[in-house]
Structures are given as C-alpha cells and as structure tokens.
C-alpha positions in Angstrom: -12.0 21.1 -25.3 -9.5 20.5 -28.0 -11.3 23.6 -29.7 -11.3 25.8 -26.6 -7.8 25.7 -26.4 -7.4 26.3 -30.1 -9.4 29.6 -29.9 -7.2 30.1 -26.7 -4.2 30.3 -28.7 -3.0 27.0 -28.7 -2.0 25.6 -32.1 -4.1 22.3 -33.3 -1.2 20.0 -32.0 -0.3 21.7 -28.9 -4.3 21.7 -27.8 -4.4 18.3 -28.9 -1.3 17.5 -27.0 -3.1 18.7 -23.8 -6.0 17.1 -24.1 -4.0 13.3 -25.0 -2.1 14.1 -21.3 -6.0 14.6 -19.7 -6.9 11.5 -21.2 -3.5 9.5 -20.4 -4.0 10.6 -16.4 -8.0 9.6 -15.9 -7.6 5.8 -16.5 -5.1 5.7 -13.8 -7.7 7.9 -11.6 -10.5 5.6 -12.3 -8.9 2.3 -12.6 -9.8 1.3 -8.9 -13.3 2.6 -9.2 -14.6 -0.6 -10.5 -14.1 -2.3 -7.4 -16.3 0.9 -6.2 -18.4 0.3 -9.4 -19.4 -3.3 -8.1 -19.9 -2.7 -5.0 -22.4 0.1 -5.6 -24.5 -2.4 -8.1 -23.9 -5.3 -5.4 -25.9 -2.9 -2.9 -28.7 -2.0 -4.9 -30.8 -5.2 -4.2 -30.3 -5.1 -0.7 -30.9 -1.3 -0.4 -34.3 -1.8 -2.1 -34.9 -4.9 0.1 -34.7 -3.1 3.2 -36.6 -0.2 1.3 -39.5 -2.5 0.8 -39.7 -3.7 4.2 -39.2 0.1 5.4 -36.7 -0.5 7.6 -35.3 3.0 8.6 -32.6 1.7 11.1 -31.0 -0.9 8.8 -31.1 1.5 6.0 -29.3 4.0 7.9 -26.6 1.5 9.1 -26.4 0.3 5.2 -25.2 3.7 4.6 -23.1 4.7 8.0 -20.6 1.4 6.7 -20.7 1.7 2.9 -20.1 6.0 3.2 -17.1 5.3 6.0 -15.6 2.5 3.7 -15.7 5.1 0.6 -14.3 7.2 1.9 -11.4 5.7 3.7 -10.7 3.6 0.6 -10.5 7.1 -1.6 -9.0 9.0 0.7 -6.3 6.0 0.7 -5.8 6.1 -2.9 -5.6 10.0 -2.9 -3.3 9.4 -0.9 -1.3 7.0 -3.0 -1.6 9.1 -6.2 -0.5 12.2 -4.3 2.6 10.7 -3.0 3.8 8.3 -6.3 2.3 10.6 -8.7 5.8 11.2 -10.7 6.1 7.0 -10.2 2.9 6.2 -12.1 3.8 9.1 -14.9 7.3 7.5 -15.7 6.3 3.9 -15.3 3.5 4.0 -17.4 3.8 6.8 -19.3 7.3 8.1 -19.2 6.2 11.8 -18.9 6.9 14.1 -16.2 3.6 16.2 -17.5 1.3 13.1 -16.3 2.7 12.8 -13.2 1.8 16.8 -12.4 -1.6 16.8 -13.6 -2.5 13.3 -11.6 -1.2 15.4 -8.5 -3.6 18.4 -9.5 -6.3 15.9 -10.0 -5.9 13.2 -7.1 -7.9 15.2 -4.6 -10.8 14.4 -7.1 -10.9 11.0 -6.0 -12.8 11.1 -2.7 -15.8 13.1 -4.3 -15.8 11.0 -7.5 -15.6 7.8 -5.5 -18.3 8.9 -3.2 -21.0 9.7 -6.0 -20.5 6.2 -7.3 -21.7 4.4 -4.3 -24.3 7.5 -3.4 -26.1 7.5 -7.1 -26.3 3.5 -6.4 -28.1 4.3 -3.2 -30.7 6.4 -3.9 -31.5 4.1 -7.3 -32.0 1.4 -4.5 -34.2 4.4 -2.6 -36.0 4.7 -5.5 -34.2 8.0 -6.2 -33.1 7.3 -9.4 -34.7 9.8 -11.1 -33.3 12.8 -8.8 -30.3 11.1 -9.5 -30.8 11.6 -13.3 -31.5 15.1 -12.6 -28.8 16.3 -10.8 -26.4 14.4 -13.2 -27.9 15.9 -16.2 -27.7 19.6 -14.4 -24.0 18.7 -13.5 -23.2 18.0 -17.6 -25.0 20.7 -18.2 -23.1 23.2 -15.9 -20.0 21.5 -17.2 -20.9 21.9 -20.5 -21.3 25.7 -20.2 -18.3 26.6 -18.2 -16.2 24.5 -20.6 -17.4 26.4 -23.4 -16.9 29.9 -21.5 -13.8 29.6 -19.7 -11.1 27.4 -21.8 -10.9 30.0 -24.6 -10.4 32.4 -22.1 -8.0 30.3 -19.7 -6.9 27.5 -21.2 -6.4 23.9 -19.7 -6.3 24.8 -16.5 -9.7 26.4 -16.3 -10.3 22.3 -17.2 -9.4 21.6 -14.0 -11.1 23.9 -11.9 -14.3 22.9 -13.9 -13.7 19.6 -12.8 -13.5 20.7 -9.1 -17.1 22.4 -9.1 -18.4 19.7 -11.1 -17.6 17.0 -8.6 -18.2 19.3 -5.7 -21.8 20.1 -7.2 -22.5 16.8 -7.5 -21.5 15.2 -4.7 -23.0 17.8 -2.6 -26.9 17.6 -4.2 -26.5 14.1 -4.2 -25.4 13.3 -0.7 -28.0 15.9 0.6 -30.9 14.1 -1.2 -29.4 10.8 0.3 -29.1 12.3 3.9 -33.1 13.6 3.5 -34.2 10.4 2.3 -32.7 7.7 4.5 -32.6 10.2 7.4 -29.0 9.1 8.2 -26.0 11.4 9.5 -22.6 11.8 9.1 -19.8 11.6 12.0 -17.5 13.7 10.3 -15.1 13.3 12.9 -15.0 9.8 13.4 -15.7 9.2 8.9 -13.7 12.2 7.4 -11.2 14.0 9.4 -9.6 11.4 11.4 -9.3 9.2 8.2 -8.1 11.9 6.5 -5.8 12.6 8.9 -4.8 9.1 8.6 -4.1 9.3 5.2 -2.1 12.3 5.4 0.3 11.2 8.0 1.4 7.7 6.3 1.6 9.2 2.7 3.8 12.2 4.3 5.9 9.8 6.3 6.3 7.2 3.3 7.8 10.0 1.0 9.9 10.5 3.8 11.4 7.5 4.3 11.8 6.8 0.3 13.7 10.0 0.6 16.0 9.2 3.1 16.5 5.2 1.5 16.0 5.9 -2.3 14.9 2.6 -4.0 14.7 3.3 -7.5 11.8 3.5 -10.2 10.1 0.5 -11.1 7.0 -1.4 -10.8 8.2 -3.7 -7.4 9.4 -0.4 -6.3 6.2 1.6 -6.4 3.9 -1.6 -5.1 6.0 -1.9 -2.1 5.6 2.0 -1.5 2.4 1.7 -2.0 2.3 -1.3 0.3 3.7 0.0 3.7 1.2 3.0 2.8 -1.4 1.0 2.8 0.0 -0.7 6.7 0.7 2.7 8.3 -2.7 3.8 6.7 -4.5 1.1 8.0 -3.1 0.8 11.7 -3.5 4.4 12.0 -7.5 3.7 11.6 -7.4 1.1 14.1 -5.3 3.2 16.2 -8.2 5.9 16.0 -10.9 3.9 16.1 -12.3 5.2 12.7 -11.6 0.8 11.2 -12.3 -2.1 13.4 -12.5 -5.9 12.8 -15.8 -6.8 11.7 -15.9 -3.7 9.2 -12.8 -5.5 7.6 -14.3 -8.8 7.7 -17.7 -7.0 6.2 -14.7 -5.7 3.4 -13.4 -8.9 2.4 -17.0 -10.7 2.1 -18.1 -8.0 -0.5 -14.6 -8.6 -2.3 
C-alpha cells in the first residue's frame, strides 16, 4: 500500500503517513470484535453438536438468535463510531484525520462483524473448507485491486477496496450459510428496524450533546455512548426486534 501511493505521487513519508493513520483507526474498529471473536469459537461445539444429531430446526434457531444479536450489536457500535468519531480521534489519538477516516470506515462494522460469527458457523457445519475458499478468493481480489487502483487513486481507492472486499465476503459467505442450514432471514424484523434503531438514538444523541455541550474527555464520551446504548436498546424493545430472554441468552454467553 505504502508503495502504491508512492508511485501515486505521494512522497515516502507522506504515503507512510497515510498508511500509520489506517493502522491508528482499525484497532479502534476491531477492538469490540473479540467479544464477537469468542462468541463465534464458544458456538462452534454446539453448532457441530446439533450437526451430528441433524437437527435442522435447532440449527436454524442457533442461527435466527446469533445473526439478530450480530447484527444489532454492530449496527450499535456503527452507530457509536459514527456519532463520536472526532471523540475517539482526539482522545486517543489527538488527530482530527482519525476521526474522519473511522467515519468513512464505521459502516464496515456490520459486515465485518457478521463474517466473524458466519465463518464460525459453517466451520461447525462442516463448511470450513468453503470458508477457506471464499477467504482466500477475497485476499486474492483484494490483493489485485490494491495493486491496480492505489497508484492510480490513492488512499481512498483503499477504502473502496475495503467496501467490496467485505461486501464480497459477507455475501458468498452468508449465502453458503443460508443453503446449508436452510434458515432465512427477517430482514424486517433483523436489519431494518434495528437499523432504524440505531439511526434514530445516534442522531438524537448528537443532538442533545449539541444543544448541552459537555466537553472532550474519556467520562464524557462513555456517558454519550451510554444513553446511546439506552435509547438504542428501548427502541428494540419498543419494536419488538429485542426481548427478554434474548437478553438473558446475552448475558449467559458474556
């Protein structure tokens, strides 16, 4: 990458430069995926369990709780990084550049999130090896259009690579999960309304920091990031998309 943006035009600092701010904004990104991370190894046992027994019904209701939980969890952390974005950047990092490119990347989250969990389902479905296949085509496609398109349009061809690669991936993945445990998704009732969700309490917590400025600091952002979280939350019970026992099914795996 650093080399692409050299022959770009970029001297050896400045491409440098914008790769250090790429790999300053990813650990912030990926942090909470190791709760993700856990989860998806926690799952594998039981998936193959249920696999062994061939048990089409509890398979399919494995994966109806653990793809809603997913994705309301990413889409609540999209919407965290989309609304503190410039917080995180000058808390940690004291750089305004940060804060922009974790707003170009946030919407990332959802899709990376979901191919954590996914790729440890079908390894319990004894898909592992498809799962190995699409990952390795996804490098490879990466690969390529890394090596075609940042000498020709610098970093943020970078980030547009990173769109198709996680939309590539999550989509070949998820279909092969689909086809294998014959489940279906509610996108109503899973996706929209939770991202809906999301949406609204992000939107109305800028708001209200807005109109009552608090400052920058740590307590600052945790308690924005707090009543996100509540308004979030109540607006899935409010829906219908979150009830009780998936929360109490939440905890227990935490």
């Amino acid at each position: 990458i650093p080399r692409g943006l050299e022959e770009y035009g970029l001297s050896h600092a400045g491409a440098l430069s914008q790769f250090g701010l790429l790999s300053m904004t990813t650990p912030v990104l990926f942090f909470p995926s190791g709760l993700l991370t856990s989860v998806g190894t926690m799952l594998l046992p039981e998936v193959s369990h249920v696999r062994a027994l061939n048990d089409a019904e509890k398979i399919r209701a494995i994966f109806a709780r653990v793809f809603r939980m997913t994705v309301m969890l990413s889409l609540l952390l999209c919407a965290v990084f989309l609304a503190f974005a410039r917080d995180f950047g000058l808390l940690l990092y004291q750089n305004e550049e940060v804060a922009r490119l974790l707003t170009l990347l946030a919407p990332l989250t959802p899709l990376i999130y979901l191919d954590f969990v996914v790729d440890s389902m079908m390894s319990g479905l004894g898909q592992q090896m498809r799962a190995l296949h699409i990952n390795m085509l996804d490098y490879a496609v990466r690969t390529g259009l890394v090596l075609l398109l940042i000498p020709l349009l610098g970093f943020f061809a970078y980030i547009g690579i990173l769109y198709v690669s996680a939309i590539l991936n999550a989509t070949l993945s998820l279909h092969r999960l689909l086809k294998v445990s014959r489940a279906s998704i509610d996108v109503q009732q899973w996706i929209a309304l939770p991202l809906l969700a999301a949406g609204i309490s992000g939107l109305l917590v800028v708001l209200l920091f807005r109109l009552v400025p608090i400052g920058l600091s740590a307590w600052a952002l945790a308690l924005k990031i707090a009543l996100l979280t509540l308004g979030y939350t109540g607006l899935l019970f409010l829906t219908g998309s979150l009830s009780a026992a998936d929360v109490r099914w939440f905890k227990s795996v935490i």
